[in-house]
N, C-alpha and C positions, 0 to 999 in steps of 0.2 A: 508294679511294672506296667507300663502302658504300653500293650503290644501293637498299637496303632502309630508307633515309632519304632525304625530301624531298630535290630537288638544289637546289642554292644558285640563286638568278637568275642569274647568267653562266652556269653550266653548261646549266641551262635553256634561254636563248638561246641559248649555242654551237650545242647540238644541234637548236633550230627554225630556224638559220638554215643547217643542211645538211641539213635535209627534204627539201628544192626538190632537191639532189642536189649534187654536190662544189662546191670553195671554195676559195681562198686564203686565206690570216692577214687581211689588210686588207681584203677583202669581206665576211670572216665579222664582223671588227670593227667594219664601218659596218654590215651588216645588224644586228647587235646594238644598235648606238646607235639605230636607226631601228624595229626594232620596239619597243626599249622606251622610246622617247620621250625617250631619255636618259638616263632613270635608273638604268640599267646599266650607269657610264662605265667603261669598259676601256683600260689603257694596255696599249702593246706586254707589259712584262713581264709583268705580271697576267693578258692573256689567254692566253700562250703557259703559263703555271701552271698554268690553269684547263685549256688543252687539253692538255698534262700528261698531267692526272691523266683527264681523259678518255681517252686513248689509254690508257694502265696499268690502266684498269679496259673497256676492250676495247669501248668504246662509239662511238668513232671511231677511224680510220685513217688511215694517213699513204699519198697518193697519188701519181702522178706528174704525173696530170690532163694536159688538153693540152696540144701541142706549142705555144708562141708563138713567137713574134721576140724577146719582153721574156726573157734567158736570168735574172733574179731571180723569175722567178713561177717557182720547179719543184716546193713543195710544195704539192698540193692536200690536201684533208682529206675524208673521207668516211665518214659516219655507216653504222656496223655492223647487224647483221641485232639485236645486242644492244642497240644505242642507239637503234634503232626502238620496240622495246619498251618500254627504260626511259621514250621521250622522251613515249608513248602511255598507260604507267600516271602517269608525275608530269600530263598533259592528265588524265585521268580524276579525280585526287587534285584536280586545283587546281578541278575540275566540279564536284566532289564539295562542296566545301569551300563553293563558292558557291551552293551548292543551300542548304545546312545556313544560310547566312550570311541567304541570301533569307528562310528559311520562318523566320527570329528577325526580320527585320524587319517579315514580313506580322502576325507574332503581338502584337509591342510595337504596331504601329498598331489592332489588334484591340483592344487593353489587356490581354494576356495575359500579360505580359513585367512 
């Protein structure tokens, strides 16, 4: 994964929905369907893809997270000191993006455009 390009929307969400702090696969999977309204739909195999390549590019972690009773919850996931970063410069870029987006709309209502 080349983090010197935009990340895809699932990666994107993967990594804001372990902001908050660690996660399992099917929490990380509903918080994704719910911050992005659903337009991010994520099956099992696609998202364990997406977190893949997230782990191999050193952006999340694979944890043991805590103890339960349920012995199928043992992987948690937890976002790197490096996917803090990346998840803060792609916030910055997607800012950015909306600032430029805004100040083309104030100008076309101007009749600048």
């Amino acid at each position: 994964m080349d983090t010197s390009k935009p990340l895809t929307p699932a990666s994107f969400h993967i990594l804001l929905a372990l902001a908050d702090g660690d996660s399992y696969g099917y929490a990380i999977m509903q918080a994704v369907r719910q911050q992005s309204g659903g337009r991010v739909p994520l099956q099992t195999g696609s998202f364990y893809r997406h977190l893949g390549k997230l782990i191999d590019a050193d952006l999340v972690t694979e944890t043991d997270g805590p103890r339960t009773a349920d012995p199928r919850r043992t992987s948690y996931y937890h976002l790197t000191p490096r996917g803090r970063r990346v998840l803060a410069a792609e916030q910055q870029r997607l800012a950015d993006l909306l600032a430029v987006a805004a100040g083309l709309r104030a100008a076309s209502r101007k009749g600048n455009l």
